[in-house]
N, C-alpha and C positions, 0 to 999 in steps of 0.2 A: 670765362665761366663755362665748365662744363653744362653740355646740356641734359645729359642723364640723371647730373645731379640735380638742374632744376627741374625736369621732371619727376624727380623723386621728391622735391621736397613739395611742387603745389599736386600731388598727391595725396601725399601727408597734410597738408593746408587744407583741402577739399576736403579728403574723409574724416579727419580729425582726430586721428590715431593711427601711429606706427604699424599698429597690428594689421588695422582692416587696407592701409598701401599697400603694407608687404602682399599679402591677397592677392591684392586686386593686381601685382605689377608681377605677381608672381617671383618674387628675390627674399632671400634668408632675410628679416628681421635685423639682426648685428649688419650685415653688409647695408641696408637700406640706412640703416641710423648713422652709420659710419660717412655715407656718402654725401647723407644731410650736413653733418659736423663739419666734414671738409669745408663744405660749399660755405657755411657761416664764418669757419677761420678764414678762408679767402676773401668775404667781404668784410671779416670784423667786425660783425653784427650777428646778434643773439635774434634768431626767425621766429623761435618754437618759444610757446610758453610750454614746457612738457610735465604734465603732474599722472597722477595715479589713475582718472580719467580720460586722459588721453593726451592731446596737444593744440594749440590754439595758435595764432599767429600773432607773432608781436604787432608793434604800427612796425616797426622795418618788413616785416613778415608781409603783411597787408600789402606794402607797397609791393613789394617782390613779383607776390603775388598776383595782384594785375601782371604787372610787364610780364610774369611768367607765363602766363596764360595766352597774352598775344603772340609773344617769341614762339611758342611750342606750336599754334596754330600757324603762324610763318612758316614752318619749318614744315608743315604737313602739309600745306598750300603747292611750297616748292616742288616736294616729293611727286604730290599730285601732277603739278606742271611738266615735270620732268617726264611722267607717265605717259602724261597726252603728248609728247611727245614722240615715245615708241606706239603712240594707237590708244592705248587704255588708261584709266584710272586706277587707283591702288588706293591703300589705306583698309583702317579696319574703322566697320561702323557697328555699334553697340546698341540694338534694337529691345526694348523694354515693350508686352504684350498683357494685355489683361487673360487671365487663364482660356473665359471662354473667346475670346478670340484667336487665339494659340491656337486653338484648336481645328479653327479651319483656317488660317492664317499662313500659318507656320511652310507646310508643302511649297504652297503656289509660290511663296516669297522669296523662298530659298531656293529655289527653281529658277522662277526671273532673276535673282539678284547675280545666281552663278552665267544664266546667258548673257546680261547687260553689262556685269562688273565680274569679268572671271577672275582680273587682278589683284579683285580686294576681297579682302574676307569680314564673314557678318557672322556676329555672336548674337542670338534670342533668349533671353529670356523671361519669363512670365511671373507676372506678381500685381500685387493692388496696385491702386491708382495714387492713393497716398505714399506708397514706397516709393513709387518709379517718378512722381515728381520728387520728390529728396535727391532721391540717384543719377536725374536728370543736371539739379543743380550741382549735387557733388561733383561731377563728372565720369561718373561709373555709366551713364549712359548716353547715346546721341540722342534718340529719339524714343518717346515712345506713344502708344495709345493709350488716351485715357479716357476714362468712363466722367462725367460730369465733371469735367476739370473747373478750379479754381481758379481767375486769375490773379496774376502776382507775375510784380516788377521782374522776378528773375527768368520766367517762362513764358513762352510766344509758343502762343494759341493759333492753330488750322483749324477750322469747323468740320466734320465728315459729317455724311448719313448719320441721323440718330437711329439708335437703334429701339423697338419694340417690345415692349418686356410683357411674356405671357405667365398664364396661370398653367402649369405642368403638374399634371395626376398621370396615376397610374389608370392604364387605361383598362375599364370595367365595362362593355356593353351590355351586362344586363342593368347597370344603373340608371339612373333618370336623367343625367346630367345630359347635354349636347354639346357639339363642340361649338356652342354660339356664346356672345360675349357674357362675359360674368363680371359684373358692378366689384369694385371694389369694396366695396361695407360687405359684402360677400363672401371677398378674397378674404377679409377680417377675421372672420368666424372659422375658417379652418386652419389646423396645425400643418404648418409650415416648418419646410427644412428650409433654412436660410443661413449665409456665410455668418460670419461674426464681424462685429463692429473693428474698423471703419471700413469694410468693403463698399462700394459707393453705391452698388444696387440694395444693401442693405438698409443704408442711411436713405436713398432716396425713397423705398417703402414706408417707412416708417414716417417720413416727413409726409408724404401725401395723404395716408392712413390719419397724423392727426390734423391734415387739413379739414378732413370730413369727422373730426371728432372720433376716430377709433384708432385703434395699435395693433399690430401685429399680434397673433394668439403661435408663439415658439413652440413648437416643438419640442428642434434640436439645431443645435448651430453646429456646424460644418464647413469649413474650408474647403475648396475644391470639387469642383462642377462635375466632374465622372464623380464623385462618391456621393453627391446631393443628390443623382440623376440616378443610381444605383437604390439610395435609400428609397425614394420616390416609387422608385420600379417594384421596390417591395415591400411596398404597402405603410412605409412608417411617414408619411404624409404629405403637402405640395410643397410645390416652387414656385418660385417670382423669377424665371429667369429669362434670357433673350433667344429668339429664335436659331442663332449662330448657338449660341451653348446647347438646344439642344438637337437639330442639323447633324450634331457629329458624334452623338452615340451611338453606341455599338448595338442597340437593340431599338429603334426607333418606335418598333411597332408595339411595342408593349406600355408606352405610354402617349396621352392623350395633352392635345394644347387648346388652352383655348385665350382669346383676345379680351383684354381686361378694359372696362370701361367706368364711366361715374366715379374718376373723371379716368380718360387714355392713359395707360404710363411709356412713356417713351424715356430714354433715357439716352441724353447726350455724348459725342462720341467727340473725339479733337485728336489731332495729333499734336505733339510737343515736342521744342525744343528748347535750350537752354539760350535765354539773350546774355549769359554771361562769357561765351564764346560762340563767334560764330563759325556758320555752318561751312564744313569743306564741302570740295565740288563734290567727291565722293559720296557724302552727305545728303547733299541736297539732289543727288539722283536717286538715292535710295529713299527718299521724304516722296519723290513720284513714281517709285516703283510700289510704294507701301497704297496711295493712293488710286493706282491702277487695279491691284488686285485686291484693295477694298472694294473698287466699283465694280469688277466681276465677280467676286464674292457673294456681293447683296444682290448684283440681278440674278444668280443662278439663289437664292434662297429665298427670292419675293414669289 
């Protein structure tokens, strides 16, 4: 059994269409489907249910699939092993970021990860907490941060620091306001630039708000923490967001924060990984590289 073939095919298993392997493995499309085909005439078993949607796994497929999953992990283990033998670790680790973390995140990690692991390489990138646990389970990612994570049989949960969630204006000193806490039933009354649904700081506003019988007064919904922090800065209304999201704008001074209370919003933080494979050593240093420069992170922003 080829192993590029079985890498190709729980690819294809994982994501669930030819199209988004090819992507993700970066190979033509005909050559990827080509490879799968092989690999099924040499066991003489049909893997793929393949229709107009995409591709499914038969029960041969299913099965495959575990044992493919273990084999391709063996085989990154060894790589591994072989590394620490010239001195270093290798492999590639596939790190998944909530935007406003990214943002101060990104430098320091990519810094550590080239001093600690110069033999391996790390791909970032940033998205909600709902995608990046999908992506986690597909295998498009190893790790990543998530903002009020779920759990579920397929994902193993680390606790971090929770994080803070303030009330962010543009900042006005001729107005009345202080930067001392502002109640929540408060935060209710004014318009709000907020992500759009399922961003997790959105859902969790909204869930506190009608704890105490009120909702969110929208504005404008907006993806994307520099353009909420921009609209903000120019007068089209607040945010709910975390101290790290705004920490790392380019205009700090132009806007004002302050601590929400009646009742506190804090908002859960976890690292992730997938219990459908486990973790290479490569992996699980960069699981306490991500950990380190979270804890200097937060004490340089408390």
């Amino acid at each position: 059994m080829d192993l590029k073939q079985l890498e190709y095919f729980v690819r294809v298993a994982e994501l669930g269409s030819f199209t988004r392997a090819a992507i993700a493995l970066d190979v033509a499309q005909p050559a990827l489907s080509r490879q799968v085909r092989m690999l099924e005439v040499e066991l003489r078993q049909n893997l793929l249910i393949r229709n107009g949607r995409g591709a499914t796994p038969t029960e041969a497929g299913k099965l495959l699939l575990a044992h493919g999953r273990g084999i391709l992990h063996q085989v990154e283990r060894a790589l591994e092993e072989l590394g620490r033998v010239r001195g270093a670790l290798a492999g590639h680790v596939a790190v998944g970021l909530p935007t406003s973390l990214a943002r101060v995140l990104t430098v320091p990690l990519t810094r550590a990860f080239r001093q600690h692991l110069p033999d391996a390489t790390l791909s970032i990138s940033e998205g909600l907490s709902v995608a990046m646990r999908e992506s986690l389970i597909n295998g498009r990612l190893d790790i990543a941060v998530l903002y009020n994570p779920q759990h579920a049989n397929e994902i193993e949960i680390t606790p971090l620091p929770d994080e803070e969630l303030l009330l962010v204006q543009k900042h006005a000193p001729d107005l009345p306001w202080s930067d001392g806490p502002v109640a929540l039933l408060e935060v209710a009354q004014l318009p709000l630039v907020i992500p759009c649904r399922p961003n997790a700081i959105r859902m969790q506003v909204e869930s506190e708000m009608a704890q105490i019988g009120c909702r969110p007064r929208i504005a404008l919904e907006i993806d994307g923490v520099s353009a909420i922090l921009d609209l903000v800065a120019d007068g089209a209304g607040s945010a709910v967001l975390s101290r790290h999201a705004v920490s790392s704008y380019a205009r700090p001074a132009v806007l004002s924060v302050r601590p929400i209370h009646q009742p506190e919003l804090r908002t859960k933080v976890a690292l992730a990984t997938s219990s459908l494979r486990p973790s290479t050593l490569t992996q699980q240093e960069t699981l306490n590289l991500i950990r380190r420069v979270m804890d200097v992170v937060c004490k340089a922003g408390s």
